[in-house]
C-alpha positions as CSV (number, residue, x, y, z in Angstrom):
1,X,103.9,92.9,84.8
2,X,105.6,89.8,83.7
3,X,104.9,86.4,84.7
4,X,106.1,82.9,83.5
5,X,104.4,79.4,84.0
6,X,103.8,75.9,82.5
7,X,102.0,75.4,79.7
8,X,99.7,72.6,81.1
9,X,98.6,75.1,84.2
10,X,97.8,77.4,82.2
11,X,95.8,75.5,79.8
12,X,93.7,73.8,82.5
13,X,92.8,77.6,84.2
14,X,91.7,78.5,81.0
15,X,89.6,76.0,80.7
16,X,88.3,75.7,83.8
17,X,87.2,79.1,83.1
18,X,85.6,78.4,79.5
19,X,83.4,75.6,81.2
20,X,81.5,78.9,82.4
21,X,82.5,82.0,80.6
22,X,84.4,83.9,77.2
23,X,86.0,86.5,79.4
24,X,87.5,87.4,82.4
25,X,88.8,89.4,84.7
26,X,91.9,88.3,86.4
27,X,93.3,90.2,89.5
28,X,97.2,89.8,90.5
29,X,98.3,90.5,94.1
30,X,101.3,90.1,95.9
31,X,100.4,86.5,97.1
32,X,99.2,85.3,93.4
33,X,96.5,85.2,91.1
34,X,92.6,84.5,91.8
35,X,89.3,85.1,88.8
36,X,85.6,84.5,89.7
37,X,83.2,83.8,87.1
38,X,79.2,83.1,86.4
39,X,77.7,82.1,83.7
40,X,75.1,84.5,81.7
41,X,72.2,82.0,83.2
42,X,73.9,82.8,87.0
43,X,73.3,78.8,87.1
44,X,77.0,78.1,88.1
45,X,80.4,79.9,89.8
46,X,83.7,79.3,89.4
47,X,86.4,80.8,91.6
48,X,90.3,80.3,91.1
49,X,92.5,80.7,93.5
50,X,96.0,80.7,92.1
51,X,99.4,80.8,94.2
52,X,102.1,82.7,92.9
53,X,104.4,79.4,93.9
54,X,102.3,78.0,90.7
55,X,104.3,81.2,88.7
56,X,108.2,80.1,87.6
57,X,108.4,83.9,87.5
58,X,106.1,86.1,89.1
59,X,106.8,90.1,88.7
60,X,103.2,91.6,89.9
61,X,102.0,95.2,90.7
62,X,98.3,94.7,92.2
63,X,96.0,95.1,88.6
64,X,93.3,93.6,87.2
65,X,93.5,92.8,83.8
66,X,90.3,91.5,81.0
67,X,91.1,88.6,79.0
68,X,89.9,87.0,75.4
69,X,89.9,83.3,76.8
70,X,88.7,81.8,73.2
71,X,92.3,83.8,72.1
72,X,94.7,82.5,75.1
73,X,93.5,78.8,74.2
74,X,94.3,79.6,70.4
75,X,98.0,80.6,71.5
76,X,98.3,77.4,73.6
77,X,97.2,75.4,70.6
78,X,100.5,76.5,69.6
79,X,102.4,74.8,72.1
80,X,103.2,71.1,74.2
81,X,102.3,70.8,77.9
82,X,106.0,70.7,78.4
83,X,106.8,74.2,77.8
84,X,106.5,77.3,79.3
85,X,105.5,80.5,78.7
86,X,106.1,84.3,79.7
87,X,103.6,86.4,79.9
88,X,104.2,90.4,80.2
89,X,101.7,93.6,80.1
90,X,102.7,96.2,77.8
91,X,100.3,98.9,77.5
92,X,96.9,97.8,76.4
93,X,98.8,94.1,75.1
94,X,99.1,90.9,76.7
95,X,102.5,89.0,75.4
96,X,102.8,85.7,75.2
97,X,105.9,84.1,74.5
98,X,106.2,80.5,74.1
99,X,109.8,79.2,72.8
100,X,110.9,81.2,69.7
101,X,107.2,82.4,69.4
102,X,105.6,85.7,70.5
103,X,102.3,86.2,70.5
104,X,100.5,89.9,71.5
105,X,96.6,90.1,72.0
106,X,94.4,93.2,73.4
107,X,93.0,93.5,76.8
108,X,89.7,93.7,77.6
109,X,88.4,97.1,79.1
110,X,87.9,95.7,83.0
111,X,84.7,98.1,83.4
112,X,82.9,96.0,81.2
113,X,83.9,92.4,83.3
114,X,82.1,92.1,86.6
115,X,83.0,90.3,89.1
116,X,80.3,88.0,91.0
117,X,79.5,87.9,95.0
118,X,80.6,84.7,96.4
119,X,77.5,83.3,98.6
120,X,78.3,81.9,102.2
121,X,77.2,78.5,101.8
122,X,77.2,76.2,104.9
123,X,76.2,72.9,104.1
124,X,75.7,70.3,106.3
125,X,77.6,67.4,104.6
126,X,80.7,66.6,103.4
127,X,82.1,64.0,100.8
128,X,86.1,63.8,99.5
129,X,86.2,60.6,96.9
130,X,88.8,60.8,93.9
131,X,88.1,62.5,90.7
132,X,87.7,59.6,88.5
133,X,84.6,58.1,90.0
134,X,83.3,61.1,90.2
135,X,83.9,61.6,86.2
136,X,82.9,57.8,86.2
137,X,79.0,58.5,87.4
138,X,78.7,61.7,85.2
139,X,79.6,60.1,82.0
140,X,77.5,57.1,83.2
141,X,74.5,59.8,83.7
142,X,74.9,61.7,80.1
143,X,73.2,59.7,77.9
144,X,70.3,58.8,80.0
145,X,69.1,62.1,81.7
146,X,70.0,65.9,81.4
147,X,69.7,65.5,85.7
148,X,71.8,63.8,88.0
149,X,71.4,63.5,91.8
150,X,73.8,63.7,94.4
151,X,72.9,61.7,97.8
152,X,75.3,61.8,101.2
153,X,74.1,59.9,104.0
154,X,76.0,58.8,107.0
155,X,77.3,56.0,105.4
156,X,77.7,56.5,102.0
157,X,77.9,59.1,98.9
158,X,75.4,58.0,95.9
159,X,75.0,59.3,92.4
160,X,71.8,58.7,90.2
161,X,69.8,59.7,87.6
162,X,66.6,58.2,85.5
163,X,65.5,58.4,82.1
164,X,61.9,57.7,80.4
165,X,63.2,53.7,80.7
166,X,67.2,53.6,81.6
167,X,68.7,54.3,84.8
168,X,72.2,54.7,86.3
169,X,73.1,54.9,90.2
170,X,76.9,54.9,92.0
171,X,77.2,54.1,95.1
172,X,79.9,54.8,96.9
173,X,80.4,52.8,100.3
174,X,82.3,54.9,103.8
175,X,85.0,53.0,103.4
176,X,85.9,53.5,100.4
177,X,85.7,57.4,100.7
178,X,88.6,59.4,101.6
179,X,86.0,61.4,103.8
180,X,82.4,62.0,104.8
181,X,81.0,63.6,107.2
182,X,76.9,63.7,107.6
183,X,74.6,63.7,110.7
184,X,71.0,63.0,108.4
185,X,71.1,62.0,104.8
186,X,70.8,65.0,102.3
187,X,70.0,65.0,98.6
188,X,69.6,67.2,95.3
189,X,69.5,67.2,91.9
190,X,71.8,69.1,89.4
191,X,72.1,69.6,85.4
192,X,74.7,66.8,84.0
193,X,76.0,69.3,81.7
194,X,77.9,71.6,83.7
195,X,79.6,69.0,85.7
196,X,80.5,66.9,82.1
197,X,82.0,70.1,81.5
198,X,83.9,70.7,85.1
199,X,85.1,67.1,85.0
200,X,86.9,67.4,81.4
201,X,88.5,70.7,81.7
202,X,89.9,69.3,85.5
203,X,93.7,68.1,85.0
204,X,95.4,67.6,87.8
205,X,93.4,66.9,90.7
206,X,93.0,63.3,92.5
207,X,90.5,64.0,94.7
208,X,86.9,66.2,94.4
209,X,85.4,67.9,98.1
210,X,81.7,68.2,97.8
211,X,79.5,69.9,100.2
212,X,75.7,69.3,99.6
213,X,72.3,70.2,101.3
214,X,68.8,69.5,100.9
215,X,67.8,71.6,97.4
216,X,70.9,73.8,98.2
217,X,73.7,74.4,95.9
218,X,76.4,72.1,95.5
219,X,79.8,73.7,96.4
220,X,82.8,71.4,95.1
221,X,86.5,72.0,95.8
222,X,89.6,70.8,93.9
223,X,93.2,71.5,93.0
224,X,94.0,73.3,89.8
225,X,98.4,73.9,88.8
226,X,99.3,70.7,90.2
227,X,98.0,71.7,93.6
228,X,99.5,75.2,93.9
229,X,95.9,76.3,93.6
230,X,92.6,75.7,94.3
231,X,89.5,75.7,92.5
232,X,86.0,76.4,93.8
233,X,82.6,75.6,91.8
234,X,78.9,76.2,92.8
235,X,76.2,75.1,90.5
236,X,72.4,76.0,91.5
237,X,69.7,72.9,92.0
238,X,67.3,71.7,89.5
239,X,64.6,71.5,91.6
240,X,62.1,68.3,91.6
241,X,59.2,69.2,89.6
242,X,60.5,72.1,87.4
């Protein structure tokens, strides 16, 4: 196997994945790369989804392969979002070379890595709105409450939370989504952690799908590798009361 890609992709799969998880499992096919993760609490998902159009290089036989993440984000310390870098198999290694620099690093034993069961959601409404008002009503949300709701109704997307005496609500007007679709308004609440998280390991995405329901969970789309990939993430309800 040998592959070769831009830095910056890279980087932002890898930390996509570390929002969730210190390991993984990646699987190459002829038609690219895709990893699923869950966190040890099973309270969120991540699934990756990566075209091997996002590759420079892309020399595959179908394998799976278990990764250190904690060790591929220490080797691209070691380099600018500018570069590239080659990665090959050799035996139980992973090479990485980046300019003049090689790097080698053990695989993980794949048996030990499992690979979640991604749920069928269907959810009955839809929001697209770009990705910085999104991260603008989490961060707004952080320092009041560890909760955060999500509302869609047919003519808006809102986001709120309340604390012992603050509050913070976005609201988000039709026209001023790039789409919405919702027959009767729908609302949950989630932990603000996880999506402070999502938000700052996302690089290069404009615009954020979210599908909610009713105490369901959320499912949220986005592009990851300047768009030659995509990135899915459920994250479970808190539910009002508990």
């Amino acid at each position: 196997m040998r592959v070769k890609m831009n830095v910056k992709d890279l980087k932002e799969i890898t930390n996509l994945l570390l929002t969730l998880v210190s390991e993984a499992k990646f699987e190459f096919g002829a038609e690219g790369m895709s990893v699923k993760a869950v966190d040890p609490a099973h309270v969120a998902m991540i699934v990756l989804d990566i075209s091997k159009d996002a590759f420079l290089e892309y020399e595959v036989e179908e394998e799976q392969l278990g990764v250190d993440l904690d060790k591929i984000k220490d080797i691209l310390k070691l380099a600018s979002s500018g570069e590239l870098v080659e990665i090959s198999k050799d035996g139980n290694k992973l090479t990485f070379m980046i300019g003049n620099l090689t790097r080698s690093m053990p695989l993980i034993d794949t048996s030990a890595l499992s690979v979640p069961r991604v749920p069928n959601l269907v959810l009955p409404a839809k929001v697209v709105l770009p990705i910085s008002e999104f991260e603008y009503g989490i961060k707004a949300a952080e320092s009041i409450s560890d909760n955060i709701t999500f509302k869609v109704t047919p003519s808006e997307f809102e986001m709120y939370t309340e604390g012992d005496e603050d509050s913070a609500r976005l609201s988000i007007p039709k026209d001023m989504l790039k789409e919405i679709s919702c027959e009767e308004p729908v609302k949950s609440m989630y932990p603000v952690d996880y999506l402070l998280k999502l938000v700052k390991a996302m690089d290069s995405a404009d615009y954020l799908t979210i599908y909610l329901g009713t105490d369901y969970p959320v499912k949220m789309e986005f592009d990851v590798a300047a768009g030659k990939g995509k990135g899915y993430y459920l994250l479970a309800p808190r539910i009002e009361g508990e």
